[in-house]
VEXGUMAR-705731 format. One record per residue (C-alpha): x, y, z. Coordinates in pm, whole numbers, plus 50000, padded with zeros to 5 digits. Each point is the difference from the previous one (the first is absolute). Last residue first. Layout:
N
XYZ/...
***
This chain:
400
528045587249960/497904973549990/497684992750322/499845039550047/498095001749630/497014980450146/498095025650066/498575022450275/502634995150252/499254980550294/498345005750318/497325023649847/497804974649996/499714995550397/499794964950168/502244988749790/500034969749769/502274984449750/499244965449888/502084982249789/498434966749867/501734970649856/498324976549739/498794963749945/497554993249745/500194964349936/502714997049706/503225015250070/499875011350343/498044969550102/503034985649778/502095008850274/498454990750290/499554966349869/504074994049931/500855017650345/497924977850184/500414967549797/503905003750043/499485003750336/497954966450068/502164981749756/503525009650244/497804997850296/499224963149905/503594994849900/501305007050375/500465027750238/503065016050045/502264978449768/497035004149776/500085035049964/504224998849932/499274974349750/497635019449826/502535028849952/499325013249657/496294985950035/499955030950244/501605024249804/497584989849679/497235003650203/500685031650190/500915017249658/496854984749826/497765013350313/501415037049930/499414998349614/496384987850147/499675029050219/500785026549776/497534989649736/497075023250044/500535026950294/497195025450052/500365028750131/497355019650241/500475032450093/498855029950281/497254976150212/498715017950178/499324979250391/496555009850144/500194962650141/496954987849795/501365009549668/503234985650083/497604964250116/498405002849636/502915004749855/501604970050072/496684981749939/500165011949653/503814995749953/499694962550003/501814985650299/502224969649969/499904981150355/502364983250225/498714985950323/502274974349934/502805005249783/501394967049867/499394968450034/496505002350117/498825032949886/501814997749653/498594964049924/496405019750061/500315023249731/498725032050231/496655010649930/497935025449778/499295039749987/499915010849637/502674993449729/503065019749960/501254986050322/502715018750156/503484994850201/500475030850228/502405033150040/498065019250259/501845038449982/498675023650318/500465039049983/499965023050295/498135033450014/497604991650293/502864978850146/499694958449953/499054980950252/496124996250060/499505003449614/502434968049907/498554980150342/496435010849828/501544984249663/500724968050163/496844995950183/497905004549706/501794977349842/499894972150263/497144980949889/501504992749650/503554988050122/503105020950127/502884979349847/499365010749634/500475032450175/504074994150104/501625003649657/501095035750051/499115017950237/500595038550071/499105023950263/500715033849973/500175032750228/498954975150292/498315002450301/499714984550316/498884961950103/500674965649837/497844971950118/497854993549679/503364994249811/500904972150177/503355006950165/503514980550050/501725030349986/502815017749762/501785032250019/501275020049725/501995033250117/502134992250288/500774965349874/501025016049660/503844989150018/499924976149728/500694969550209/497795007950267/496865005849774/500974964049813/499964984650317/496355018450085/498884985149708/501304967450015/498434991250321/496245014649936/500224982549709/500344965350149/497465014150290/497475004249717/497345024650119/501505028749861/500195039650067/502275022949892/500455036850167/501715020449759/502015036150083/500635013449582/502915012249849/499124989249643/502854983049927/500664978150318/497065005250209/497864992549689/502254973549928/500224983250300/496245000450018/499754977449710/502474978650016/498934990550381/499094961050003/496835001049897/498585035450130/496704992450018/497935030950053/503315027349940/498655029850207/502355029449947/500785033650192/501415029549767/503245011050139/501715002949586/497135008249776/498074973249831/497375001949709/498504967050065/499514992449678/503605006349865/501094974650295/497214973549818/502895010449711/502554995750154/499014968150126/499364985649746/502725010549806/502714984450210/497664967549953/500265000349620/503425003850017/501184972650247/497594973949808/502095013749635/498295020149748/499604989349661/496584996749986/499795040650028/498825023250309/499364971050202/498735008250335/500454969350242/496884982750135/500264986850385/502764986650225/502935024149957/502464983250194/502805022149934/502294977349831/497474991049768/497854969750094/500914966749860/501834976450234/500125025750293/496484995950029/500594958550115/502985011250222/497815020750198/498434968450060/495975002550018/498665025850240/498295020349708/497594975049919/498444979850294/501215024950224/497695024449839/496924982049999/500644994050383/500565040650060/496525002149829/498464975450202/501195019150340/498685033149846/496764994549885/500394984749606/496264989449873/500684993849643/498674963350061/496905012150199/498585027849779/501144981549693/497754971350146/497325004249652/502315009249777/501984965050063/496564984150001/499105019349662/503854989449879/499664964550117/496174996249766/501625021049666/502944969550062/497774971150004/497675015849684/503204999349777/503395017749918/498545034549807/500875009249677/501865027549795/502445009950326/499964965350152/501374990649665/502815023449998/500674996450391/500064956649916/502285005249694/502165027850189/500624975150274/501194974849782/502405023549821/501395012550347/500594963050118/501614988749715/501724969850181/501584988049674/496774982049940/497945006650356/499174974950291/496875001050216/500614976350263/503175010150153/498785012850317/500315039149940/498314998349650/497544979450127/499215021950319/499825032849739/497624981449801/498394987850262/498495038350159/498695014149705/498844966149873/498284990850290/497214964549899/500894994149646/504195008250057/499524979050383/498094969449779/502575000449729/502724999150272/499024973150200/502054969149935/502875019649943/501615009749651/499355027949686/501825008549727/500165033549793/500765007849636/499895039949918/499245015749677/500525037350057/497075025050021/498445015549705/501114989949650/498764966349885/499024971350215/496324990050008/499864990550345/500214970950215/501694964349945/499714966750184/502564976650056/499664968350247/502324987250238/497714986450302/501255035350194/498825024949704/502405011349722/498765035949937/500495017349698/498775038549984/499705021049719/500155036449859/496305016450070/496324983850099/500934978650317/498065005950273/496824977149805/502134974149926/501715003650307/496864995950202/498944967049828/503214981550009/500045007650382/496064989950062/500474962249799/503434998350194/498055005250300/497574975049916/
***
């Protein structure tokens, strides 16, 4: 039966390139007309229950069969077999089981998304508190963790994330002494170089303890412990006020029922003539649900926001909002960087955790990126203020 139900919902998912799979009992069966579109891409499948899992969960056992060694790839083309299933998901749809798990997933968003405090210091441990040794592997020197700014293809990782932050600095429109908020600090790139370059005091706040470390290491070492200082902090607990506040990567974090929060913590500390930049993955599409493999392997109590419902909760918190930008492609030309660094030195990731890890990771940062590519995937800049005249009336100071 479940055989019966898998060959039936790839022949109807499958309507561009093709798609051979060689099922557990041996067989060969072929989807797709071929011809231009996506590339041509051979998988096989083993495990007594795989089939039923990819019928019953797709979103979630593809992902676990790719990590266990059940789903196999020709020549391990894991980024052309993802863009064949994103294509066709894009044109399609994958079946009446999966339209029924997103309405339920929809349905407990409320309750999934829900991060209080203590859960959302556990959803960050689960992630960030990894072996530094594992982001060492394929992050930039600086640890940028979140989309670099690529002002041609050509530009190196350490590039593209020197001119990220310069220009998210541009945003902020810093003078030396101003006070800065950096919500999520990672491990302390950021707010090193505003203090740095910009001249700035920063207060950085993190949940991850393994960040929390490095950071304040890294503030020693350069001589900026007296102006960049780092705390173990939710964001909801920070008190005073701030000329600027700034984070970058940190909302996708936050969750659906906490946006209103988020941006009332944003309003509560920043000056009446400060200036706050949220740098955020975006959803194109409207309001939906986390992928669940990326919740349970990944980043739980993660969630992609569609700009709507971000600006909704703005709206609500009397916050004006002074630009939007969009970025398109940025964050999958940062994704292929990570990915290619990290399969670089596999060995080294397996050494410190095993192949599993090695297969899990590779998924990650192969399905993030052609979300970016294929499934609608963006990066939003948000500048707000609490008074429009905070920043200069065009654009023009941004490129001088």
């Amino acid at each position: 039966m479940w055989n019966r139900l898998f060959d039936r919902f790839l022949r109807h998912l499958i309507r561009l390139g093709s798609l051979t799979v060689t099922m557990p009992d041996g067989t060969t069966r072929r989807y797709g007309p071929g011809g231009e579109g996506p590339p041509a891409i051979a998988i096989a499948l083993t495990g007594d229950d795989t089939v039923q899992r990819l019928v019953r969960d797709p979103h979630l056992a593809l992902g676990e069969a790719y990590m266990d060694g059940h789903l196999t790839i020709e020549g391990d083309d894991l980024h052309g077999f993802l863009e064949l299933v994103l294509r066709n998901l894009d044109t399609g749809d994958d079946g009446a089981f999966s339209a029924v798990q997103r309405g339920l997933r929809k349905l407990m968003r409320g309750i999934t998304q829900k991060n209080p405090a203590r859960r959302s210091k556990s959803n960050v441990a689960h992630h960030y508190d990894l072996s530094a040794a594992l982001y060492d592997l394929f992050l930039d020197a600086d640890r940028q963790y979140s989309c670099a700014y690529f002002k041609s293809p050509e530009d190196t990782l350490e590039q593209a994330q020197a001119q990220k932050k310069a220009h998210i600095a541009g945003k902020l429109c810093l003078k030396p002494g101003m006070k800065v908020l950096d919500i999520g600090c990672g491990w302390g790139g950021m707010g090193l170089t505003l203090a740095r370059d910009y001249g700035a005091e920063v207060l950085g706040v993190t949940l991850s303890e393994e960040q929390l470390k490095i950071a304040r290491a890294r503030a020693e070492a350069a001589g900026l412990a007296d102006r960049v200082r780092f705390e173990l902090t939710d964001y909801r607990a920070v008190t005073g006020q701030f000329d600027r506040i700034v984070s970058v990567g940190m909302f996708e974090h936050v969750g659906a029922p906490q946006f209103r929060t988020y941006f009332n913590t944003v309003r509560r500390l920043l000056s009446p003539d400060g200036v706050a930049l949220i740098h955020t993955i975006g959803r194109v599409s409207p309001p939906g649900t986390t992928n669940p493999w990326m919740v349970k392997y990944i980043f739980p109590g993660g969630y992609i926001p569609a700009l709507s419902e971000v600006m909704a909760a703005v709206e609500q918190e009397r916050l004006y909002p002074t630009d939007i930008e969009v970025w398109r492609l940025h964050y999958a030309m940062t994704l292929r960087h990570w990915h290619d660094r990290f399969m670089a030195h596999r060995d080294a990731a397996a050494a410190l955790y095993d192949e599993r890890f090695v297969r899990m990771w590779k998924f990650y940062l192969a399905a993030s990126e052609q979300t970016f590519r294929h499934w609608g995937n963006c990066v939003f800049q948000l500048q707000l203020a609490r008074d429009q005249r905070a920043v200069p009336l065009t654009r023009d100071y941004l490129y001088p």
